[in-house]
C-alpha positions as CSV (number, residue, x, y, z in Angstrom):
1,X,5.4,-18.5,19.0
2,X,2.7,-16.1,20.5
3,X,3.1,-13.1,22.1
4,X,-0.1,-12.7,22.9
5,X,-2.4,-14.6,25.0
6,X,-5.6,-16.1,23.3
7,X,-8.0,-13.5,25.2
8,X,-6.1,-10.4,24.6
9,X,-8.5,-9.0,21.9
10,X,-11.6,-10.2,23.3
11,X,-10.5,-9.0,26.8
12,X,-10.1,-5.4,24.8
13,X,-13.7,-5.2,23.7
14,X,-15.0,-6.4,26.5
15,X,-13.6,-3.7,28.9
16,X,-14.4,-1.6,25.9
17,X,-18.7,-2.6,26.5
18,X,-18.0,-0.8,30.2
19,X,-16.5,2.5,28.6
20,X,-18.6,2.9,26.1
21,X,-19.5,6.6,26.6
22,X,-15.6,7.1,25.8
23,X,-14.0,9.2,23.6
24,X,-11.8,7.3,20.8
25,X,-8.9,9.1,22.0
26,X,-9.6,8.2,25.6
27,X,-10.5,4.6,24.5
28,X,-7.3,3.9,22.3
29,X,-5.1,5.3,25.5
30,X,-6.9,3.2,28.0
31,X,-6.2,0.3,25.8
32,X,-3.0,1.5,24.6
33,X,-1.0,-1.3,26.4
34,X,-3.1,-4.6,24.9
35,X,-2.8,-2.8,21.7
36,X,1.2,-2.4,21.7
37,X,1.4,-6.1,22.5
38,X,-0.9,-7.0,19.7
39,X,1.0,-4.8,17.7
40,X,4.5,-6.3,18.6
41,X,2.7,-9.7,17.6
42,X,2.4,-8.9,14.4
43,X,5.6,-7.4,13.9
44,X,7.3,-10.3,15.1
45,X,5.7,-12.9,12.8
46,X,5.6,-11.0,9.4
47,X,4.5,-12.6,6.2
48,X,5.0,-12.2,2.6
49,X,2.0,-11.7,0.0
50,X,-0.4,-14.1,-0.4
51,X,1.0,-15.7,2.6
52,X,-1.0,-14.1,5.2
53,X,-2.4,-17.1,6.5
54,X,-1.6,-16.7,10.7
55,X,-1.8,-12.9,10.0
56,X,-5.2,-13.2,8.7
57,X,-5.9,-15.5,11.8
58,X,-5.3,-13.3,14.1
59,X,-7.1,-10.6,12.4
60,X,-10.1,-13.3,12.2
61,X,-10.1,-13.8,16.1
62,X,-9.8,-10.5,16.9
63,X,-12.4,-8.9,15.0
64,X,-15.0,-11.9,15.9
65,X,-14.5,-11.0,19.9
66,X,-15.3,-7.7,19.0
67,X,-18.5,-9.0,17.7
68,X,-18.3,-8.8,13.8
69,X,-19.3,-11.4,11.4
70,X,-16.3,-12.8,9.8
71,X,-15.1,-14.6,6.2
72,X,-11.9,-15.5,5.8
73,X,-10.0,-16.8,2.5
74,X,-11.4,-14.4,0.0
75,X,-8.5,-13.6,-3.2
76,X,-6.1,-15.4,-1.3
77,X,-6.2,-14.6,2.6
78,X,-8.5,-11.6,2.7
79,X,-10.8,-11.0,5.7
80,X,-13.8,-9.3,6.0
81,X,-15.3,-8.4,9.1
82,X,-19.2,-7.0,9.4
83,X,-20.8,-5.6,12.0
84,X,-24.8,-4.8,11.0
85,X,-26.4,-1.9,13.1
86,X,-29.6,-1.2,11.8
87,X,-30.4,1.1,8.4
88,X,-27.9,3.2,6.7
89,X,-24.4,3.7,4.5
90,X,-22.3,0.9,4.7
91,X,-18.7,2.5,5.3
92,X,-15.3,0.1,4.5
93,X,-12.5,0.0,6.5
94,X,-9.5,-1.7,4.7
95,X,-5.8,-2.3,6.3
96,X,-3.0,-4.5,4.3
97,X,-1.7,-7.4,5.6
98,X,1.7,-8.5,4.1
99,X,5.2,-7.7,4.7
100,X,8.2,-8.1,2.6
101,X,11.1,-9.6,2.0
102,X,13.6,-7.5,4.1
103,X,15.6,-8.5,7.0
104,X,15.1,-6.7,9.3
105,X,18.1,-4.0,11.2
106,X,15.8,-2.4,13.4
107,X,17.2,-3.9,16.9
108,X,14.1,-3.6,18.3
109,X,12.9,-6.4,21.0
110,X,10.7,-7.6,19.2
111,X,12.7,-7.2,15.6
112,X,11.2,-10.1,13.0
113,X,13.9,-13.1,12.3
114,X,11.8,-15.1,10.5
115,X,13.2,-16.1,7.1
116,X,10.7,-17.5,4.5
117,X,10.8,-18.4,0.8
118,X,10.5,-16.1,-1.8
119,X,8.5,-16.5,-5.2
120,X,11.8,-17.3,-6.7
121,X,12.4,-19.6,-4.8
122,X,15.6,-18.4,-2.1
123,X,15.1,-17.9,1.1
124,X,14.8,-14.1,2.9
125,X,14.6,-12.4,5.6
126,X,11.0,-11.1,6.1
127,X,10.1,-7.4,7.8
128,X,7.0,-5.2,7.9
129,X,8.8,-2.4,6.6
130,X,5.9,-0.8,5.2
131,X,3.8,-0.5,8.0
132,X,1.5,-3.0,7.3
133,X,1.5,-4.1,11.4
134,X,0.5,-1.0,11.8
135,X,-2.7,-0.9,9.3
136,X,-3.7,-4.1,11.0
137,X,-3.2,-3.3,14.7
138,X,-5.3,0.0,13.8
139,X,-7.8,-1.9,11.7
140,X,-8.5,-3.8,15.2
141,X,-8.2,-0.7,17.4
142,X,-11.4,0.7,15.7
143,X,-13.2,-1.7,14.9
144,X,-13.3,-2.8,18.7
145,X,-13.6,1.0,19.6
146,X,-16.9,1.5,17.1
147,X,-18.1,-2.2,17.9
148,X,-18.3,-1.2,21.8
149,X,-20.3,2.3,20.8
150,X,-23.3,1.0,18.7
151,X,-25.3,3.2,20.2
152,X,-23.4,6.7,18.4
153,X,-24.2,5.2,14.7
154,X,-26.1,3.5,12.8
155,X,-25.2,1.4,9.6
156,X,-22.8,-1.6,8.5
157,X,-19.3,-1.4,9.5
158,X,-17.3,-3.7,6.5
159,X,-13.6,-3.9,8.0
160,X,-11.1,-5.2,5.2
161,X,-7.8,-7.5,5.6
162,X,-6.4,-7.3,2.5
163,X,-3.4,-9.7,1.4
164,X,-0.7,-9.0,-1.5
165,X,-0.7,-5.1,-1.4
166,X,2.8,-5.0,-1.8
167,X,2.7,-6.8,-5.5
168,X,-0.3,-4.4,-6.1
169,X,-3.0,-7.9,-6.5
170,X,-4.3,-8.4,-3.1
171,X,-7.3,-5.7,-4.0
172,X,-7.9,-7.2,-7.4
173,X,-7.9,-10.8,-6.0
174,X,-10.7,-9.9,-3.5
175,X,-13.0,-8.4,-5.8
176,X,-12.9,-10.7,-8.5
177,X,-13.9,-12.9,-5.7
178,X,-16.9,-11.2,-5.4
179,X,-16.1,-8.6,-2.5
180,X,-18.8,-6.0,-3.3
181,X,-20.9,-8.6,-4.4
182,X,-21.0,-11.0,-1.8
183,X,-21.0,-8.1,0.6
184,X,-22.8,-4.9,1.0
185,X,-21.0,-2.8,-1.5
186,X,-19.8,0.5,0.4
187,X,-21.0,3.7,0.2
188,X,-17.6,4.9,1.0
189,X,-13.7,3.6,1.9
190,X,-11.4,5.3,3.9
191,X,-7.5,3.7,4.5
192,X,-4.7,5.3,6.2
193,X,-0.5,4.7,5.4
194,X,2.3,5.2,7.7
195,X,4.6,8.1,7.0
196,X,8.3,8.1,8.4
197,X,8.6,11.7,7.5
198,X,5.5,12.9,8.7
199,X,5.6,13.7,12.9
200,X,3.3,11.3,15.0
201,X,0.2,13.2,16.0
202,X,-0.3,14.3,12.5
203,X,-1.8,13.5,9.2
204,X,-1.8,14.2,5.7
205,X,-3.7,13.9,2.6
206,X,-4.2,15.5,-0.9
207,X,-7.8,15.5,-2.6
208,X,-7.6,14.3,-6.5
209,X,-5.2,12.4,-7.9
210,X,-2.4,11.5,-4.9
211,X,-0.4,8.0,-6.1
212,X,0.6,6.8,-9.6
213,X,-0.4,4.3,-11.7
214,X,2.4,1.8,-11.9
215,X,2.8,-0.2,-15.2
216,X,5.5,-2.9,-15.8
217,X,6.9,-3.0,-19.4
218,X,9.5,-6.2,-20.4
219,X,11.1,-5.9,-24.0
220,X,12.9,-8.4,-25.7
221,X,15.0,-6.5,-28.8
222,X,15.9,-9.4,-31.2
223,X,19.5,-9.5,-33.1
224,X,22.2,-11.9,-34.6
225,X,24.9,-13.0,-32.4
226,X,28.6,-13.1,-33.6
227,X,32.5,-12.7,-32.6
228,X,33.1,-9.0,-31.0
229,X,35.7,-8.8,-33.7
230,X,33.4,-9.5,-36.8
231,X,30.4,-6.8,-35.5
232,X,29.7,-6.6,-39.3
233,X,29.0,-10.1,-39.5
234,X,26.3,-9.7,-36.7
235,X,23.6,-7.3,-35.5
236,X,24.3,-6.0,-32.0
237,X,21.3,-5.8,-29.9
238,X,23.4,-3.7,-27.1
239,X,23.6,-1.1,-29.8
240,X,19.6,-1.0,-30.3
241,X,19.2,-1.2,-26.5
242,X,21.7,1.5,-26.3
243,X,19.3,3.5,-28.6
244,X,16.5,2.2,-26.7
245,X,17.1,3.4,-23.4
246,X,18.1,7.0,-24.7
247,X,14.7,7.5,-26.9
248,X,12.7,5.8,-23.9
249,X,13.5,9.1,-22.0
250,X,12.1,11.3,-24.9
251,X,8.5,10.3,-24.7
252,X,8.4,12.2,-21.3
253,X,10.5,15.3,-22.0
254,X,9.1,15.6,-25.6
255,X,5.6,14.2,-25.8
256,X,4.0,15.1,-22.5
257,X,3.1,18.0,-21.1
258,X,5.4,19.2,-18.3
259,X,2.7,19.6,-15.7
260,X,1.2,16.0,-16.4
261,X,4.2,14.0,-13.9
262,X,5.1,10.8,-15.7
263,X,8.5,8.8,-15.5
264,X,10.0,5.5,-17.2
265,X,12.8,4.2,-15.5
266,X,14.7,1.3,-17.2
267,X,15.5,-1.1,-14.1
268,X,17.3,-3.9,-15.4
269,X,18.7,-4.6,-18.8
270,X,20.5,-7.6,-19.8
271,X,22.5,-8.6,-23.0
272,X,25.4,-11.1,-23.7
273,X,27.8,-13.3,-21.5
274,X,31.7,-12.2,-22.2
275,X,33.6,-9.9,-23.3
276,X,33.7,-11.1,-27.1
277,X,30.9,-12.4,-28.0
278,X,27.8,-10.5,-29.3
279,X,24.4,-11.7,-28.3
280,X,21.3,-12.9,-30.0
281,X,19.3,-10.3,-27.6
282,X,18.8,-7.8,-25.4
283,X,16.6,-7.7,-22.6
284,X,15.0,-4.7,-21.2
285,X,12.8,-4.1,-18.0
286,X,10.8,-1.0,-17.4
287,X,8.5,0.5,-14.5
288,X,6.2,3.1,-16.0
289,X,4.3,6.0,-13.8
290,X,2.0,8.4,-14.5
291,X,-1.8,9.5,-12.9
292,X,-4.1,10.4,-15.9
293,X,-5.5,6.9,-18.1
294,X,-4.5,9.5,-21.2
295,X,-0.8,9.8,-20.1
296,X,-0.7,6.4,-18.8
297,X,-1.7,5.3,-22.8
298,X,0.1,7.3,-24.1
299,X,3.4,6.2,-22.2
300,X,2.9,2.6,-23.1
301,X,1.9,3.3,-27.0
302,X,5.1,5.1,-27.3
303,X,7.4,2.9,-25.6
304,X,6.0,0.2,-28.5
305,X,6.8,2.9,-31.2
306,X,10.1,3.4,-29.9
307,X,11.1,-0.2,-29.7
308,X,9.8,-0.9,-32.9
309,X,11.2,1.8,-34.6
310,X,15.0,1.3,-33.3
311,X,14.4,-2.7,-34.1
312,X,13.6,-1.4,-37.7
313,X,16.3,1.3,-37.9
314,X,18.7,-1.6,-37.0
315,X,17.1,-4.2,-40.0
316,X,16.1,-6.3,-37.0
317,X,13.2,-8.3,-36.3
318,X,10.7,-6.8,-34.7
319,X,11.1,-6.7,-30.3
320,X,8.9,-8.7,-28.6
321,X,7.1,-6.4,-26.3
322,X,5.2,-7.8,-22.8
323,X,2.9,-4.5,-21.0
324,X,1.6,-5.5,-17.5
325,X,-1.3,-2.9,-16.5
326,X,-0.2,-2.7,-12.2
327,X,-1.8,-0.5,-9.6
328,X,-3.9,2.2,-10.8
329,X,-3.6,5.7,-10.0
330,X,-4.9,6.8,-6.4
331,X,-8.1,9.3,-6.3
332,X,-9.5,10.6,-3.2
333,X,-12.7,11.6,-3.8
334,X,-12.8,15.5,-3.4
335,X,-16.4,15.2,-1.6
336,X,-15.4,13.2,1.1
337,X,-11.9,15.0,1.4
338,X,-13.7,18.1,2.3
339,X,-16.2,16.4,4.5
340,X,-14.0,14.9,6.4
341,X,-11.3,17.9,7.3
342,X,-13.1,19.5,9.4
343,X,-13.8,16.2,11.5
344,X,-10.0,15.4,11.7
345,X,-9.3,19.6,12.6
346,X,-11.8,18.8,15.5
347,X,-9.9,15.4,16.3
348,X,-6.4,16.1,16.2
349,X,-6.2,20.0,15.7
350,X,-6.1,22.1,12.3
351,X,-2.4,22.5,12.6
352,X,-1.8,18.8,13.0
353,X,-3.2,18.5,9.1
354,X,-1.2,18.5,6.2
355,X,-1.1,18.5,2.1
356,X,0.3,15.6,0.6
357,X,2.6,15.8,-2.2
358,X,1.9,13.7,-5.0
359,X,4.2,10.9,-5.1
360,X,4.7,8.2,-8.2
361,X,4.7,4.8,-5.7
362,X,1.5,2.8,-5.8
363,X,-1.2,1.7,-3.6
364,X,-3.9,-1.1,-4.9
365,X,-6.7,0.9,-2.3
366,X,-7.1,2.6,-5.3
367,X,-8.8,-0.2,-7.1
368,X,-11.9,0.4,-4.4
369,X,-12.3,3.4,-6.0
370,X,-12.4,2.1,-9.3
371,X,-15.0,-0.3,-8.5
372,X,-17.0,3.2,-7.8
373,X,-16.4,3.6,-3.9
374,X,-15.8,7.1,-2.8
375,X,-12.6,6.8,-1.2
376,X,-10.0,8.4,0.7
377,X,-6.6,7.0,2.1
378,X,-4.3,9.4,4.4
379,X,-0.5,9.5,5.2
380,X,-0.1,8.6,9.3
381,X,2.8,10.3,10.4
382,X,4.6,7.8,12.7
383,X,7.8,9.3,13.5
384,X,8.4,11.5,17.2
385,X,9.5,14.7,16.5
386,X,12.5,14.6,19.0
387,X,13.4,12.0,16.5
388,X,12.7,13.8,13.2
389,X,15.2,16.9,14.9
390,X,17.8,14.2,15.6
391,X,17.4,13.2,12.1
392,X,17.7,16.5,10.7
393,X,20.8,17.7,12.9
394,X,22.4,14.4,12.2
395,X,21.7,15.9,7.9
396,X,20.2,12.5,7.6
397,X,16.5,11.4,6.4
398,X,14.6,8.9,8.8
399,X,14.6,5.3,7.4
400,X,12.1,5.1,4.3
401,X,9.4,2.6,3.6
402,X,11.0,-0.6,3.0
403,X,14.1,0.2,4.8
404,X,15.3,-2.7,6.8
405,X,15.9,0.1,9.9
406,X,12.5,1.9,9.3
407,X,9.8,1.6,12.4
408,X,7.3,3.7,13.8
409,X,6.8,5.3,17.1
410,X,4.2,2.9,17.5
411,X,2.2,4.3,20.6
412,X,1.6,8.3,19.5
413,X,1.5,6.2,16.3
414,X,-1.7,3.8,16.9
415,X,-3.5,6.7,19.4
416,X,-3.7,9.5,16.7
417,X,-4.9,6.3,13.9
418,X,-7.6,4.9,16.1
419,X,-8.6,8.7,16.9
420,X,-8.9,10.4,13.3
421,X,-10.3,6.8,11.4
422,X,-12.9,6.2,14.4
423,X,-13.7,10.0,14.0
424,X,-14.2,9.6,10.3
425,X,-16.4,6.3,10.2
426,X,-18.6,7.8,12.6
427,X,-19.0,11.4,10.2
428,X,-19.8,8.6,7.6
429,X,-22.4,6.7,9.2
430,X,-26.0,7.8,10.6
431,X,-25.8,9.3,14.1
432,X,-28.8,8.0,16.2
433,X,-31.0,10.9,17.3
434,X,-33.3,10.5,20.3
């Protein structure tokens, strides 16, 4: 059931309308309270991608009490939310809206136990270990905060719900439904992601390249099964995966150049069914990362050249080979990086900023920027520092994303987010002059 009463959300922007000359700061800690139980909502009642549909509901309700114009159902449950305010840049807040299948060993109060059915078909527990509740509590937060203070911009707010981040096809869905083409397309998209290592009160972000491109590779390698005491009478395909999975990690140590980052990791291979027989086939599955499109090419070219070549060294037929093209690689525009530092040093404090380190996970935001949308997404830092200490004397890391004990410090948490992405949408939008 509801935690929260039907009103909450429009009973935040309407207090809002009578503090309109506040700060976001000051406005997020006023509201701080409604916001937390909104939040718990969310977290309580979890859903798994392209299942969004009371998560996008909620979303729906809140945003229209705030005043924007909303369309649900768009690639799946998507939701987007605009407010018009007269001429100028149309700036796109996005948050993700799916959680996954994780139960959950947090404790907290309001922990998820809801249990739902995977896409194979057994039942799981289901968690927002990601942070998603927090994306969509924030995405609320702001747009309630820059709906009650019209009068400091001018422009079209386009606030974002997006489903199925975490199988990297929410983003896609949307715009092949027509999201910058039903809609004004943005002049600019900004995002933020929760970091468990990062203290709350602080952010982080890298210009350039800053997530991977994440590329799924299956491969079938094709042999001739037998008795394991006649191999001569059959052609292993253990022994060409054995091959396989060796040359695989030669493409990265001996055809790319060591400051272009790039892994292939072999997840899951499969062959046979007892101890003496040998099968007809081997079956490989690979994730693939890289940044550049050149590496990312050259990765999957060579893993097909590989698999051939050990199929033909064994005088077996030739693999079958499936290449799934995931999330591209993440790139915050440089521009609006340096544009916007200086507006998050005034916000939260120069020393509160930090560089991110590249990392190889994947985030579909980056397929806004693809569609030509300077964008920029930043790391949250979520975690107290009394905490991070505790971790660190403990010689322990705090629970990572996807971690069934992972959860944020959710009030520093949602006041620094609602500060530093209100600051940023209003550097991005016309300021009213008198």
């Amino acid at each position: 059931g509801s935690l929260l009463p039907g009103f909450t959300a429009m009973w935040i922007c309407l207090t809002a309308e009578l503090h309109a000359a506040e700060q976001h700061r000051d406005w997020a800690e006023t509201h701080l309270d409604e916001l937390v139980i909104q939040y718990s909502e969310f977290h309580a009642s979890p859903e798994l991608s392209f299942q969004e549909k009371n998560t996008a509901a909620r979303l729906a309700t809140a945003l229209r009490d705030c005043g924007y114009t909303v369309t649900t159902g768009i690639g799946g449950h998507g939701v987007v939310g605009l407010l018009e305010n007269g001429a100028g840049p149309v700036v796109m807040l996005r948050a993700d809206m799916d959680a996954l299948p994780v139960t959950e060993q947090t404790g907290l109060p309001y922990a998820s136990r809801v249990i739902s059915e995977n896409e194979d078909g057994r039942d799981t527990g289901v968690m927002h270990a990601c942070g998603h509740d927090v994306h969509v509590t924030n995405l609320i937060g702001t747009g309630c905060y820059l709906a009650a203070n019209r009068a400091s911009w001018q422009g079209t707010l386009m606030l974002v719900g997006q489903p199925a981040e975490e199988k990297g096809a929410g983003a896609r869905a949307m715009l092949t439904e027509g999201l910058f083409e039903q809609y004004p397309k943005p002049d600019y998209a900004l995002a933020l992601h929760v970091s468990p290592e990062l203290a709350a009160g602080k952010i982080a972000y890298r210009p350039g390249y800053t997530m991977a491109n994440v590329d799924s590779v299956d491969i079938t390698l094709h042999g001739q099964g037998g008795h394991g005491a006649y191999p001569h009478k059959s052609n292993d395909p253990v022994i060409q995966a054995a091959q396989l999975v060796l040359e695989l990690q030669t493409i990265v140590s001996r055809e790319i150049d060591p400051l272009q980052p790039a892994v292939i990791t072999v997840g899951s291979l499969h062959a046979g069914t007892k101890h003496n027989i040998i099968g007809d086939a081997a079956e490989l599955k690979l994730t693939v990362r890289s940044f550049s499109d050149e590496v990312r090419e050259h990765l999957l070219a060579a893993i097909a050249r590989k698999a051939n070549a050990v199929a033909s060294s064994n005088a077996a037929p030739p693999p079958r080979i499936d290449i799934v093209k995931g999330t591209p690689a993440l790139f915050n525009d440089p521009d609006l990086a340096r544009r916007l530092r200086p507006v998050f040093a005034a916000t939260i404090g120069e020393e509160n900023i930090g560089l991110a380190t590249m990392t190889m996970a994947g985030e579909d935001f980056s397929r806004y920027g693809r569609a030509g949308v300077p964008s920029l997404m930043y790391w949250l830092g979520v975690t107290e520092q009394q905490r991070l200490d505790a971790y660190a004397d403990a010689g322990k890391s705090p629970p990572s994303l996807h971690s069934p004990r992972f959860y944020p410090d959710i009030r520093p948490s949602l006041v620094t987010a609602i500060s530093t992405l209100s600051a940023a949408a209003l550097e991005l939008l016309d300021h009213e002059t008198e």
